[in-house]
C-alpha positions as CSV (number, residue, x, y, z in Angstrom):
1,X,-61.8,-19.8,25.7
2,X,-58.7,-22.0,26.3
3,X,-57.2,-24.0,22.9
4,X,-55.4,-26.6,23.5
5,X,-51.6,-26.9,22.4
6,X,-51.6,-30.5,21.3
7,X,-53.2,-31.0,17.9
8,X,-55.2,-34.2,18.5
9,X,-56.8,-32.6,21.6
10,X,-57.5,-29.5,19.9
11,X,-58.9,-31.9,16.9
12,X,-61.1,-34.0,19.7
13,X,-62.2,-30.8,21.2
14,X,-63.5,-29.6,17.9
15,X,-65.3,-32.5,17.4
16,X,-67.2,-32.4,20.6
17,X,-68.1,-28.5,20.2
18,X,-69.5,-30.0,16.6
19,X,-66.7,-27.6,14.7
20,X,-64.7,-30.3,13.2
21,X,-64.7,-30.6,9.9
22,X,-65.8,-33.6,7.9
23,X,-63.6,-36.2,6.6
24,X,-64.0,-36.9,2.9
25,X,-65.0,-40.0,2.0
26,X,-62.5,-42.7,1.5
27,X,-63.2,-43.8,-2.6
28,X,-64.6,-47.5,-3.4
29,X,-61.3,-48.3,-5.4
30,X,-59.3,-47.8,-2.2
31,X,-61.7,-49.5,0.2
32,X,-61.3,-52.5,-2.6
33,X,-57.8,-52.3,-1.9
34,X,-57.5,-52.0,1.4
35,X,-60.5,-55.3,1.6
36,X,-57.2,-56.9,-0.6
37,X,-54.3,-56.1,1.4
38,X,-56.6,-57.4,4.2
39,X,-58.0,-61.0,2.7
40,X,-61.7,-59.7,2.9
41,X,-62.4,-60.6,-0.5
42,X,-65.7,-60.4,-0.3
43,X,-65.5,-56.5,0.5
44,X,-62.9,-56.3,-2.1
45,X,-65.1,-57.5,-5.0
46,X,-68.1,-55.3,-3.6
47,X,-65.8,-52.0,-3.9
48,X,-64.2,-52.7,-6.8
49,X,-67.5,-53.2,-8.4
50,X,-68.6,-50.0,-7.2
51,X,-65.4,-48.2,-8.5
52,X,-65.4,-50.0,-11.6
53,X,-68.9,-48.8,-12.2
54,X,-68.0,-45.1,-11.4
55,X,-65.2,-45.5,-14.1
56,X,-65.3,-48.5,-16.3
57,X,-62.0,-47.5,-18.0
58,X,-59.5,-47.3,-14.7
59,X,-57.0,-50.2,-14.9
60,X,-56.2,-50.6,-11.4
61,X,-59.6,-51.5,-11.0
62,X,-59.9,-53.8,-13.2
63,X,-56.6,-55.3,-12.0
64,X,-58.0,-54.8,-8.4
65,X,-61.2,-57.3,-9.6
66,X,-58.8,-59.9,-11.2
67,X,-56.5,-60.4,-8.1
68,X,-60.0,-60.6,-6.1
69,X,-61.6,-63.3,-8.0
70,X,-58.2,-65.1,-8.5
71,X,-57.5,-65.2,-4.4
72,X,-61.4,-66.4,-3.7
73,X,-60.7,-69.1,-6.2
74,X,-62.7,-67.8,-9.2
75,X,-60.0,-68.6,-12.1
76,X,-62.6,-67.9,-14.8
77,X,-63.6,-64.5,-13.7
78,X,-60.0,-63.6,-12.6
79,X,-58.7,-64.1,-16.0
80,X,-61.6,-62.2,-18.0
81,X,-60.6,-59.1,-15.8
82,X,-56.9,-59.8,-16.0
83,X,-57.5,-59.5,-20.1
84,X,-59.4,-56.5,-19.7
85,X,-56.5,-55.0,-17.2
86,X,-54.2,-55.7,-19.5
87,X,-55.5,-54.4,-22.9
């Protein structure tokens, strides 16, 4: 059997013989961030939902929400997640 020297080949060959090992899954809070970074605020709110239900006590998440609703123009919801961020 001949390996190939360069690692994304040998990764790409692994993944065609069905031997490559399975990428963990990205989390919901960082999907929520990177819908953010990206303007999809719809995505956003939907994974930071998601995260905020798997832990209703993380921050960022929270924080995450706030900046969500604020940038799709939801001022009411943006500030009750902006209070809960911040306490």
């Amino acid at each position: 059997r001949i390996e190939p020297a360069d690692e994304t080949a040998r990764l790409q060959l692994d993944l065609l013989e069905g031997r490559a090992a399975a990428r963990p899954r990205t989390s919901d809070k960082e999907m929520g961030r990177r819908s953010l970074e990206k303007s999809y605020l719809i995505d956003a709110l939907r994974f930071y939902r998601a995260a905020h239900e798997q832990d209703p006590t993380d921050p960022e998440v929270m924080l995450g929400l706030a900046q969500a609703y604020n940038q799709s123009g939801n001022d009411r919801d943006a500030l009750l997640w902006f209070d809960r961020a911040r306490k």
